[in-house]
Backbone bond lengths (Angstrom), bond angles and torsions (degrees), N, CA, C in turn:
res aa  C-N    CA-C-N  psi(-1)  N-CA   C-N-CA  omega(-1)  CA-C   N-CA-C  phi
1 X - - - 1.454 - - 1.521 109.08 -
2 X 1.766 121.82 118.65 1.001 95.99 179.15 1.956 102.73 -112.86
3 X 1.650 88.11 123.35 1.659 101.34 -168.94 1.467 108.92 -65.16
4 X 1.470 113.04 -25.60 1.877 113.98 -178.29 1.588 98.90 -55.02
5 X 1.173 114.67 -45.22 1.604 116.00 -153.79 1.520 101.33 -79.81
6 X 1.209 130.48 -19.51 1.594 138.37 175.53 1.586 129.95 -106.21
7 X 1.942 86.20 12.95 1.348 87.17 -168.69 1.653 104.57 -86.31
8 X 1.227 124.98 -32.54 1.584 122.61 171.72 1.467 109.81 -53.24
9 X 1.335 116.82 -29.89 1.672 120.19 -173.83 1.725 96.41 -65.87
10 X 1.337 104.80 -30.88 1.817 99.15 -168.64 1.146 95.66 -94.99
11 X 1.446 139.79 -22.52 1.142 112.90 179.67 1.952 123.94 -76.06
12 X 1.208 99.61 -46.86 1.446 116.02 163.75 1.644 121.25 -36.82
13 X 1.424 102.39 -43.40 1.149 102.96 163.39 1.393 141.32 -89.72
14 X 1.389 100.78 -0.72 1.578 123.07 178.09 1.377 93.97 -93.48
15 X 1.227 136.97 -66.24 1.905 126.49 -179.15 1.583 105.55 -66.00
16 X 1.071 141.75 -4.44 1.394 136.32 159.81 1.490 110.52 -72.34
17 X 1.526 114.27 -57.85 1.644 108.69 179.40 1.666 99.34 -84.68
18 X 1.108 131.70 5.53 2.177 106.06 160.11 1.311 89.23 -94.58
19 X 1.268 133.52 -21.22 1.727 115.94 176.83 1.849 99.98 -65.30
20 X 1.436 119.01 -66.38 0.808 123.98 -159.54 2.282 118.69 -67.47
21 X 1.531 104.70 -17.38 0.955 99.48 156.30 1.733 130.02 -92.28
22 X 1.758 103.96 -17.18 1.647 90.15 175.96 1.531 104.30 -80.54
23 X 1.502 114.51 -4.70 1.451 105.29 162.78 1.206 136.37 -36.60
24 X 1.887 96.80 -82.09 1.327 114.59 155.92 1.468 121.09 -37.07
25 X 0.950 125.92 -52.88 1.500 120.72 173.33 1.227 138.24 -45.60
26 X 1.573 111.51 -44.98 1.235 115.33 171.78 2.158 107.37 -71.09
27 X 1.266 99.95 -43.78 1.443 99.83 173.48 1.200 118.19 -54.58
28 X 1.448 134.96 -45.61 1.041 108.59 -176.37 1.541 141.51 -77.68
29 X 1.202 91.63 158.16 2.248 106.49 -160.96 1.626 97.24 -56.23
30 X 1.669 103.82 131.69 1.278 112.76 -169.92 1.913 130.45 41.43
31 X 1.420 104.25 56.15 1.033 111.06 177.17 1.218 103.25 -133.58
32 X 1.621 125.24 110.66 1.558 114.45 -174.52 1.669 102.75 -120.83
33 X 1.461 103.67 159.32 1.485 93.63 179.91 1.917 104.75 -112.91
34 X 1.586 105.10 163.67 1.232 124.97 -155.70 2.160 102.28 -52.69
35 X 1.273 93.70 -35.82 1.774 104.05 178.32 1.189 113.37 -82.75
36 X 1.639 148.29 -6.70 0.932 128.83 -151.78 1.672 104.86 -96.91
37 X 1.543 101.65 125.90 1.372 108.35 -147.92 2.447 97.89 -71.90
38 X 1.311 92.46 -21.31 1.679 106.43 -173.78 1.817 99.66 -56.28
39 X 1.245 104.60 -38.57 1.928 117.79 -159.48 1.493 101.03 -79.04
40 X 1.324 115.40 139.07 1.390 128.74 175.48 1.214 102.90 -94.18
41 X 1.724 133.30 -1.46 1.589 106.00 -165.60 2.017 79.89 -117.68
42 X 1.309 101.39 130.69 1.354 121.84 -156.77 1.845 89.17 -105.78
43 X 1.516 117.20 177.35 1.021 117.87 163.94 1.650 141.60 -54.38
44 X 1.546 90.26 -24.53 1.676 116.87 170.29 1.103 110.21 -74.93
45 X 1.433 118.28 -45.82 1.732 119.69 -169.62 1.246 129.69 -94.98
46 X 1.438 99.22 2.38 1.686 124.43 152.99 1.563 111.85 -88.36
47 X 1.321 126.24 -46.02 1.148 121.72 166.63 1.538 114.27 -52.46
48 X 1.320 115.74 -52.76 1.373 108.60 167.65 1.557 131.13 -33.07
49 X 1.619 92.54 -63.79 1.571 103.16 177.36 2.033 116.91 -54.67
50 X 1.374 94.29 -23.13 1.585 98.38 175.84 1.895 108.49 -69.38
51 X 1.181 117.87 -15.37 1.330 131.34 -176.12 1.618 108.22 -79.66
52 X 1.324 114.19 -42.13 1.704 145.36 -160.18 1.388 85.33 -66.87
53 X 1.660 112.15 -65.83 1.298 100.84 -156.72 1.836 113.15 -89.17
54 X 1.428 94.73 17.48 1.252 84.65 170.16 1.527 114.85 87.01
55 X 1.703 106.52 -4.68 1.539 101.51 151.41 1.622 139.18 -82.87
56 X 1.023 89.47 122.67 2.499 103.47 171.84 1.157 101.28 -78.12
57 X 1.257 111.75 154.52 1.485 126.39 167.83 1.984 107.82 -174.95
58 X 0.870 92.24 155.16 1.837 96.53 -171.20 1.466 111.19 -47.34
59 X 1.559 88.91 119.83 1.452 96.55 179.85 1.667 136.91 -59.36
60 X 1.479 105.66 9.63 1.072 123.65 -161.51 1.517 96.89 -128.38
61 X 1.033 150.01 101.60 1.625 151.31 -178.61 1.217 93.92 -112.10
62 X 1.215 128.62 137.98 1.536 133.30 168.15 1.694 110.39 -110.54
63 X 1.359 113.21 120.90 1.201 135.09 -171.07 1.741 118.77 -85.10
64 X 1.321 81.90 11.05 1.875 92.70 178.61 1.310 111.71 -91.63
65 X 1.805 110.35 130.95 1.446 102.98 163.86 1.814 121.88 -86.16
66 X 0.900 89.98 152.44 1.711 117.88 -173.08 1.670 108.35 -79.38
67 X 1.207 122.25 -170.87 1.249 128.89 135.41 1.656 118.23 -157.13
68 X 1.341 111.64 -169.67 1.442 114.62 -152.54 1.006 113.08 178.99
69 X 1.327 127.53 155.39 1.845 134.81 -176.88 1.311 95.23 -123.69
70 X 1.464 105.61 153.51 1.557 122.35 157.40 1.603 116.85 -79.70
71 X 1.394 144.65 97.09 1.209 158.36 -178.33 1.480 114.16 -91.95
72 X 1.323 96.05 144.81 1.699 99.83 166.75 1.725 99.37 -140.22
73 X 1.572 85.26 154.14 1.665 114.32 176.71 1.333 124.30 -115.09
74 X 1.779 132.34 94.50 1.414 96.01 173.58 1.574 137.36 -45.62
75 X 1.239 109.03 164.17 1.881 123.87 -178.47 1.887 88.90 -85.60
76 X 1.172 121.10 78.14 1.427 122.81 162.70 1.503 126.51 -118.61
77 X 1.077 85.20 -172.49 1.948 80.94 -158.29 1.496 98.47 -104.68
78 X 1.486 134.63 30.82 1.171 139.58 -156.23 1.730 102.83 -58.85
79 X 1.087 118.83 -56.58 1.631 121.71 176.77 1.322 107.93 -63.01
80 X 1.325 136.17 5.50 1.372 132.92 159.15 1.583 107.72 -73.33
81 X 1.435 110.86 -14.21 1.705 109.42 -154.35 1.447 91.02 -101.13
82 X 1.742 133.54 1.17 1.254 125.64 -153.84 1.158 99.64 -145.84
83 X 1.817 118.53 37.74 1.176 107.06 145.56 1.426 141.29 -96.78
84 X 0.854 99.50 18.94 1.780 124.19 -166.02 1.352 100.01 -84.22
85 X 1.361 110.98 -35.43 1.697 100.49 -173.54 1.494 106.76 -106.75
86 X 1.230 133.74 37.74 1.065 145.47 164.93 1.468 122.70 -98.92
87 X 1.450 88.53 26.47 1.712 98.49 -165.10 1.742 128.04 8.57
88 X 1.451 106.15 -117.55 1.554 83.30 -176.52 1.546 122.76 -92.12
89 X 1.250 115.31 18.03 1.489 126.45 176.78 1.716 97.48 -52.90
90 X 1.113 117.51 157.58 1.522 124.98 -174.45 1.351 100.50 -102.71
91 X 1.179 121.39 103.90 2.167 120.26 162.18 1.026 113.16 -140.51
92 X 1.588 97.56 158.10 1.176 116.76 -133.66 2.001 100.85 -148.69
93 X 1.447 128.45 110.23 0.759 118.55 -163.95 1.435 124.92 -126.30
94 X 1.386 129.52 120.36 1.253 133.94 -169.80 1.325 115.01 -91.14
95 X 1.174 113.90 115.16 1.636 127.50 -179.93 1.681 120.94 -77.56
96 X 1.145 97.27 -11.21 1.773 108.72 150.68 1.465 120.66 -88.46
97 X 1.031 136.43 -16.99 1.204 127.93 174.76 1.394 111.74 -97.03
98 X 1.769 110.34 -27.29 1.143 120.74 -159.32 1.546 121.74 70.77
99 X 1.295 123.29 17.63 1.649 153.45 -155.29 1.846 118.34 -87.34
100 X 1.120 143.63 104.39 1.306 109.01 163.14 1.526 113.68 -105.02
101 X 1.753 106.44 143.25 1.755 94.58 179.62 1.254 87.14 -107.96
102 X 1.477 99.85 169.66 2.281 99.95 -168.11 2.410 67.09 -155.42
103 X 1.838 63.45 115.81 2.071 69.61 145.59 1.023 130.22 -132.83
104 X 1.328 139.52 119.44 1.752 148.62 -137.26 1.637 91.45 -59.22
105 X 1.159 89.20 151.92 1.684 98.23 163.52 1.377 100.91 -99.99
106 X 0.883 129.22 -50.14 1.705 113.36 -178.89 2.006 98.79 -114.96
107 X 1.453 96.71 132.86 1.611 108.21 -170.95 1.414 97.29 -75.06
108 X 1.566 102.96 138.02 1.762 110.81 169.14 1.824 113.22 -97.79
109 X 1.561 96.14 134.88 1.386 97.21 -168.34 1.537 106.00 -80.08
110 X 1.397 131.40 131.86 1.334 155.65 177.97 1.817 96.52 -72.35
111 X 1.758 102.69 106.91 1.632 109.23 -154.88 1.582 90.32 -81.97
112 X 1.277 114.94 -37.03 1.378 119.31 -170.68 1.849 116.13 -140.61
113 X 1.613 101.54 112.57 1.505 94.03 -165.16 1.389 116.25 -76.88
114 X 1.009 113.09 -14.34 2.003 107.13 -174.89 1.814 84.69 -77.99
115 X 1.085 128.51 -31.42 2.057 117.37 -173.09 1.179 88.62 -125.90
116 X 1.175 133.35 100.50 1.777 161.59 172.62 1.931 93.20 -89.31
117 X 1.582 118.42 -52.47 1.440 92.04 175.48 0.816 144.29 -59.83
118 X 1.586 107.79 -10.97 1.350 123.21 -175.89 1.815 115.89 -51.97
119 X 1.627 90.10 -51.59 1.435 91.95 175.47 1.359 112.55 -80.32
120 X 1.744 124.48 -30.10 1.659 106.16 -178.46 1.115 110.39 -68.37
121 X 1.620 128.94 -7.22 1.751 109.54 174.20 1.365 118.17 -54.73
122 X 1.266 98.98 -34.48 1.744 97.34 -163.86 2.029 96.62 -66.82
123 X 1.486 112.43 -44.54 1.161 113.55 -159.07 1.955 87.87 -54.53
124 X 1.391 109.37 -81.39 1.948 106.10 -173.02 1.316 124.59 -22.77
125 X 1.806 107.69 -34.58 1.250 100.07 -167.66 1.847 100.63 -87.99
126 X 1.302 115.60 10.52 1.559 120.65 -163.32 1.969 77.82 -89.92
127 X 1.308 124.67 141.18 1.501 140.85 171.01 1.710 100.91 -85.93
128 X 1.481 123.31 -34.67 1.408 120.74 -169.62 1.635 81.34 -95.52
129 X 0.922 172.94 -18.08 1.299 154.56 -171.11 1.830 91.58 -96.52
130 X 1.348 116.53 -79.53 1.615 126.77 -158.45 1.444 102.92 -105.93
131 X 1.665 108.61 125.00 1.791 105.47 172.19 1.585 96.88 -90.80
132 X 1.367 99.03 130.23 1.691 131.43 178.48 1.496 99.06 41.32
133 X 1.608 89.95 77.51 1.556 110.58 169.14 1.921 114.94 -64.78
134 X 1.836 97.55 -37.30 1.227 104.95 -150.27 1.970 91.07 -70.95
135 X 0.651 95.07 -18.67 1.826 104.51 -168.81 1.772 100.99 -57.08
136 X 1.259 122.99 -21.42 1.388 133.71 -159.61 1.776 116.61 -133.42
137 X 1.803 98.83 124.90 0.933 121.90 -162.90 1.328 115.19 -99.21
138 X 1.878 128.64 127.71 1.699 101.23 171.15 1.301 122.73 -44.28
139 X 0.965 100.34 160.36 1.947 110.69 161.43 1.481 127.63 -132.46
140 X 1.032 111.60 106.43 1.525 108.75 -156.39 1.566 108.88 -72.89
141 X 1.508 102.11 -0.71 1.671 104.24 -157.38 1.541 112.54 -75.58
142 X 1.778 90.87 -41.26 1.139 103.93 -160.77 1.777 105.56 -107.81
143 X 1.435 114.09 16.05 1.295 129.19 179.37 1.710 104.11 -77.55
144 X 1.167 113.50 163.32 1.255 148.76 -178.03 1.360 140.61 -148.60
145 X 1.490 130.89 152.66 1.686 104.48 -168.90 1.637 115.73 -103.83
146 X 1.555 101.98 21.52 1.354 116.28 131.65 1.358 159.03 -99.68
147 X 1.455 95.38 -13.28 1.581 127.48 -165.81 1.657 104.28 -147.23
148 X 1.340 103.72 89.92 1.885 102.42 154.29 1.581 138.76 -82.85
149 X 1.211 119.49 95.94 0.911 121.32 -178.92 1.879 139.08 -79.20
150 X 1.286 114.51 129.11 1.248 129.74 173.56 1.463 125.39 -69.51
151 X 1.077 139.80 153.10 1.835 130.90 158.02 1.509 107.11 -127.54
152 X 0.796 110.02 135.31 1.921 104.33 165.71 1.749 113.31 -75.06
153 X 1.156 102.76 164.38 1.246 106.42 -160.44 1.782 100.94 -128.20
154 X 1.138 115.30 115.37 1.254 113.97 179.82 2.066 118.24 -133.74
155 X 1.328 77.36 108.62 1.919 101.35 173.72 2.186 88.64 77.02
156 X 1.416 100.83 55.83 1.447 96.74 174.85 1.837 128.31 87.43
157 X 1.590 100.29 -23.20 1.427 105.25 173.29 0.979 122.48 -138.21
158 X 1.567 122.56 148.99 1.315 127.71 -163.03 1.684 104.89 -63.02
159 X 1.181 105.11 165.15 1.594 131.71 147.48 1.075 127.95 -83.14
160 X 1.300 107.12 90.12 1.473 130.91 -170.75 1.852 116.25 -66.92
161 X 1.389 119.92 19.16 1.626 127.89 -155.89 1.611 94.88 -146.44
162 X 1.278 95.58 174.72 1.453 118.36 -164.53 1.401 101.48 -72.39
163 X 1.664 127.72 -35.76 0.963 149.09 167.79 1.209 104.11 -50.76
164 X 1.229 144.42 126.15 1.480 138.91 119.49 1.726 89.00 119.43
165 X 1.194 106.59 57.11 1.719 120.15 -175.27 1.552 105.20 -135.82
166 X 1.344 116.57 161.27 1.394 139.04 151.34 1.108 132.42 -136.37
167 X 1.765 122.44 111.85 1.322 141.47 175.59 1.032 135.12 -52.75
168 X 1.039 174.14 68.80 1.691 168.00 -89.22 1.781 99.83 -166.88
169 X 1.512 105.05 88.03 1.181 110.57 140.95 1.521 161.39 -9.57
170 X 1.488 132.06 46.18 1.615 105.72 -152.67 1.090 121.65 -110.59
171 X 1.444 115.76 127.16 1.777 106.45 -166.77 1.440 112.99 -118.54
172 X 1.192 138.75 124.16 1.648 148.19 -172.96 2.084 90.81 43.36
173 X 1.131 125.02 80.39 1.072 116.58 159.92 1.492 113.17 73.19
174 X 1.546 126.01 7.24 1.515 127.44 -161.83 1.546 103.68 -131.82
175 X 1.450 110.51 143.49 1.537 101.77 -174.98 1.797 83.78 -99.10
176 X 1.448 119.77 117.25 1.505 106.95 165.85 1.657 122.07 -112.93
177 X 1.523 121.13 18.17 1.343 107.25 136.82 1.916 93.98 178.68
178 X 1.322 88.99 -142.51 1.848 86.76 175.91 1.562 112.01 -177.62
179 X 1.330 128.60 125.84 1.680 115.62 148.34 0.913 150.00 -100.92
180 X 1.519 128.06 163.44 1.563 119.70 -142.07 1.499 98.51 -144.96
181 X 1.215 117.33 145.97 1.321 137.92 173.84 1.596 103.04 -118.51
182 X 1.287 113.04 158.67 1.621 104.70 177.34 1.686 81.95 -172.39
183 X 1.593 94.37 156.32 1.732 126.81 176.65 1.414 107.54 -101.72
184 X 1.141 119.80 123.41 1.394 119.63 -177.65 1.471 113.52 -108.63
185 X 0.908 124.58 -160.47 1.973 128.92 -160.77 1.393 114.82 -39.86
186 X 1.582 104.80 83.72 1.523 136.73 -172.90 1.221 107.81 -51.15
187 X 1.316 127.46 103.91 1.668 131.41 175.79 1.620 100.63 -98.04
188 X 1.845 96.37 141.39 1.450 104.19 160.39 1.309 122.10 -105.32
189 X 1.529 121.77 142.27 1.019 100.48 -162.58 1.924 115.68 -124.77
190 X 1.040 95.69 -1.83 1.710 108.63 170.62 1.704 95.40 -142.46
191 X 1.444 123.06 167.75 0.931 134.37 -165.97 1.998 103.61 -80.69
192 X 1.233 121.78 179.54 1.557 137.40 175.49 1.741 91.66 -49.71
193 X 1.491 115.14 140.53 1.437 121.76 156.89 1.782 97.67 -134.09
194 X 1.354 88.79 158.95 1.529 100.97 163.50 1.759 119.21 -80.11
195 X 1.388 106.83 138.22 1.514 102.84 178.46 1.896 110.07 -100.98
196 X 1.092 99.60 179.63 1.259 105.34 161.82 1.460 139.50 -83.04
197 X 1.166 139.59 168.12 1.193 127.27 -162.64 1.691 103.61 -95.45
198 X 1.816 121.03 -167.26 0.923 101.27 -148.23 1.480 83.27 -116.28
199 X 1.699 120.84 -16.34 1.355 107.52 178.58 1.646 107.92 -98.50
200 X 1.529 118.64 -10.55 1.621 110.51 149.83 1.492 110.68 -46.25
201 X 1.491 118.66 -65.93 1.399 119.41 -173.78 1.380 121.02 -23.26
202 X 1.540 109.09 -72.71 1.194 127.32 166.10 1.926 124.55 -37.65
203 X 1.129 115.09 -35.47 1.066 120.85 -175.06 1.381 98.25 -71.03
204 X 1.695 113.08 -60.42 1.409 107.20 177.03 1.324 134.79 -23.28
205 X 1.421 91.84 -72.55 1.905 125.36 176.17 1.331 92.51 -37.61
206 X 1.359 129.91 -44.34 1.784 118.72 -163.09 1.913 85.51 -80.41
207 X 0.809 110.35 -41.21 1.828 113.82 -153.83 1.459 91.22 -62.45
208 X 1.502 121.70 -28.41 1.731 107.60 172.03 1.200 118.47 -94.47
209 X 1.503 119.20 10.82 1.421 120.17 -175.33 1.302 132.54 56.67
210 X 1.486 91.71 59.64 1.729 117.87 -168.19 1.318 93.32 -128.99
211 X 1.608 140.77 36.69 1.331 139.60 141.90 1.149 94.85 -159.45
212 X 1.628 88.19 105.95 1.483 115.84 152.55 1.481 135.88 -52.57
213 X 1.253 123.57 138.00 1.746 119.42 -175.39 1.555 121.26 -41.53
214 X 1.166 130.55 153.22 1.472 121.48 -179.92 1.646 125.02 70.14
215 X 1.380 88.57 2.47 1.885 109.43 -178.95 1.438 116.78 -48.72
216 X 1.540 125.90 172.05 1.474 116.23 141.97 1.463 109.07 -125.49
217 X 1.337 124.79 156.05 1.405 112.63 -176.55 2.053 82.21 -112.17
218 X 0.843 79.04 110.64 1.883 95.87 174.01 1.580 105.72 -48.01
219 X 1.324 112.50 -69.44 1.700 130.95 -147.17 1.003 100.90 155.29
220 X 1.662 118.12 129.71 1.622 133.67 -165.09 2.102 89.57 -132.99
221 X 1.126 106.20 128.75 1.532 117.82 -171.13 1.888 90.21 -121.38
222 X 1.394 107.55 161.41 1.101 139.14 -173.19 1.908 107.01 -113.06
223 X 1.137 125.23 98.72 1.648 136.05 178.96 1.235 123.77 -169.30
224 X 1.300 122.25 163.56 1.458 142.23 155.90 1.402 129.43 -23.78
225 X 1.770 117.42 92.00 1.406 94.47 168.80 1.270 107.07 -137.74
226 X 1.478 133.52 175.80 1.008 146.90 -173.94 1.971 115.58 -48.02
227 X 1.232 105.55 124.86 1.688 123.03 179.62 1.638 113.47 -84.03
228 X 1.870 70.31 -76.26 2.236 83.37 -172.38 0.941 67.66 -157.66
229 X 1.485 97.49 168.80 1.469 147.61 160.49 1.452 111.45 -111.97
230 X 1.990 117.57 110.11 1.422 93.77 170.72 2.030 73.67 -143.01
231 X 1.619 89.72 162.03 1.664 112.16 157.90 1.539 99.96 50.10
232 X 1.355 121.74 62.12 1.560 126.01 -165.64 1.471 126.40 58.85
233 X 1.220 131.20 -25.28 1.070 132.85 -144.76 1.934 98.60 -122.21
234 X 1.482 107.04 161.93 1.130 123.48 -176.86 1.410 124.28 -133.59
235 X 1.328 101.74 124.60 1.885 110.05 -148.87 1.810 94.16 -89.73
236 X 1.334 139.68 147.30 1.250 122.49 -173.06 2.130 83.40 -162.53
237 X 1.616 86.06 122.85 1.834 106.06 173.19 1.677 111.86 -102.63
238 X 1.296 117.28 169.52 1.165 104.09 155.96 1.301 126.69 -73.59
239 X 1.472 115.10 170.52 1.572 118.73 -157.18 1.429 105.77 -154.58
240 X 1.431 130.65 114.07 1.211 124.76 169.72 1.406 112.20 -72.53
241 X 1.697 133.19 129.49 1.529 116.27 -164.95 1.536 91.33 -137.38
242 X 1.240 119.35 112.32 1.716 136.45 147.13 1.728 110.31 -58.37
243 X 1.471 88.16 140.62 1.608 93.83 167.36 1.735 84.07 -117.15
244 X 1.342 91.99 117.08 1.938 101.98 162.48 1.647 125.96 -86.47
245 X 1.124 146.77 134.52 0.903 124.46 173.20 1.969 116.16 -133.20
246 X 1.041 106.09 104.06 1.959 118.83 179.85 1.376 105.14 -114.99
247 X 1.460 91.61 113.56 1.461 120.26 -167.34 1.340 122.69 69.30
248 X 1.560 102.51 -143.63 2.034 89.90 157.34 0.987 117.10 -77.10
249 X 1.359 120.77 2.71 1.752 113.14 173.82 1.619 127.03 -83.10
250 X 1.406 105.68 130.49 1.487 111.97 176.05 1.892 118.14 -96.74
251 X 1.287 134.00 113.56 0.755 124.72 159.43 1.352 138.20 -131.96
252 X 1.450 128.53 144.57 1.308 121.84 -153.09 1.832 117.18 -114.33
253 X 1.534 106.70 125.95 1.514 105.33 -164.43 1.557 108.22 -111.79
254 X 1.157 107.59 152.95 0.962 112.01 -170.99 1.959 115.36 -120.62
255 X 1.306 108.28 139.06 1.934 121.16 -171.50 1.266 110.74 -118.48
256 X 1.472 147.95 86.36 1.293 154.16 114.53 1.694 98.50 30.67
257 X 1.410 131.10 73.87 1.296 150.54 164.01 1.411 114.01 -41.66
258 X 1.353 113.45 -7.18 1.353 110.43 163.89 1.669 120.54 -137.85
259 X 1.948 121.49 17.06 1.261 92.92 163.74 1.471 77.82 -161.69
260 X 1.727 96.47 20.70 2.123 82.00 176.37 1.430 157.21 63.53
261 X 1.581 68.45 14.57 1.620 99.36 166.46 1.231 137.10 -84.33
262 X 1.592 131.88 102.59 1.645 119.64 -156.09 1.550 88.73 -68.27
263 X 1.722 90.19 150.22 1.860 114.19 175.89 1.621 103.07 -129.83
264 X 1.591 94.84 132.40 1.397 126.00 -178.51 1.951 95.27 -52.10
């Protein structure tokens, strides 16, 4: 893939859709933003109203902006090339998902179950167990006390997508294998921008009526998720991402980290 030759194609199309979403944004009915000097409901008096209806969310919002690049990854089969050193672990790799599953040949015992990473560090950071273990961070968010999960971490922040993860298996106390997605030869493709903050984000997300009354705002993280897909490759911005939760339902939204636009 050569990304020099497609990089004007991404850019053109990256200032066409922030034109075309702060469009929509400002147009749409009852949607105001946090600066607009005309609007009486300020960052406080949106936070307020998040109280009214009976939405929580971490009492701690951090008002710092971030920054972040727009990146792309080819769609390659790179973990197809790295099963060889997985010695006799069994994997197995799907070229539609772009996926590898690896199931241990001999199960590792889980020393302590309330901190399960404790012991999968050693396994990621093992090169014959996990290819480019070190690239990938626990995640407690999206962990379970069957399934521990990893994210890779690229230029400081996780990978917020299905892409660029590690699965960890756990059965009666045993880690018995794991799958992995990973991003390979990380292109940048416009220079450093500033993002938005994390309790702007939030304000937004309510201002389009993407938290419903009686909500919980779980924990909203700052990472990598999926843009477009064009010419093999997959364009991925930062993303402010809430885990919501109304009722037993969990659902997770997503904020355009650089012009505040909620993404499907």
């Amino acid at each position: 893939m050569n990304f020099r030759r497609i990089e004007w194609i991404f850019l053109i199309a990256f200032i066409a859709l922030d034109i075309f979403l702060i469009g929509v944004y400002y147009n749409q009915s009852g949607v105001e933003t946090e600066k607009d000097a005309g609007s009486a409901r300020t960052t406080t008096s949106v936070l307020r109203s998040l109280k009214d209806d009976q939405i929580t969310y971490p009492s701690k919002l951090s008002n710092k902006e971030n920054d972040g690049y727009y990146i792309a990854s080819p769609d390659d089969d790179y973990l197809a090339t790295k099963i060889d050193q997985l010695g006799k672990n069994k994997a197995e790799y799907s070229k539609h998902d772009k996926k590898l599953s690896v199931s241990l040949d001999k199960r590792v015992k889980v020393k302590n179950n309330d901190q399960p990473e404790k012991t999968i560090n050693k396994i990621v950071a093992d090169e014959s167990m996990v290819a480019e273990g070190d690239e990938y961070h626990y995640d407690p968010n999206f962990s379970s006390k069957n399934e521990v999960v990893y994210t890779q971490m690229i230029y400081g922040k996780r990978v917020s997508s299905e892409r660029g993860m590690l699965r960890f298996n756990i059965s009666k106390g045993y880690v018995t294998g794991y799958s992995q997605t990973y991003l390979s030869d990380i292109e940048i493709l416009r220079e450093k921008k500033n993002t938005i903050s994390q309790r702007r984000a939030l304000v937004w997300l309510y201002q389009y009526n993407k938290l419903p009354a009686n909500s919980t705002v779980r924990w909203g993280n700052l990472g990598y998720t999926k843009l477009l897909s064009v010419n093999g490759s997959t364009v991925y911005i930062p993303t402010w991402n809430f885990s919501v939760k109304t009722g037993g339902t969990t659902v997770y939204r997503r904020v355009n980290a650089f012009n505040g636009a909620v993404m499907d």
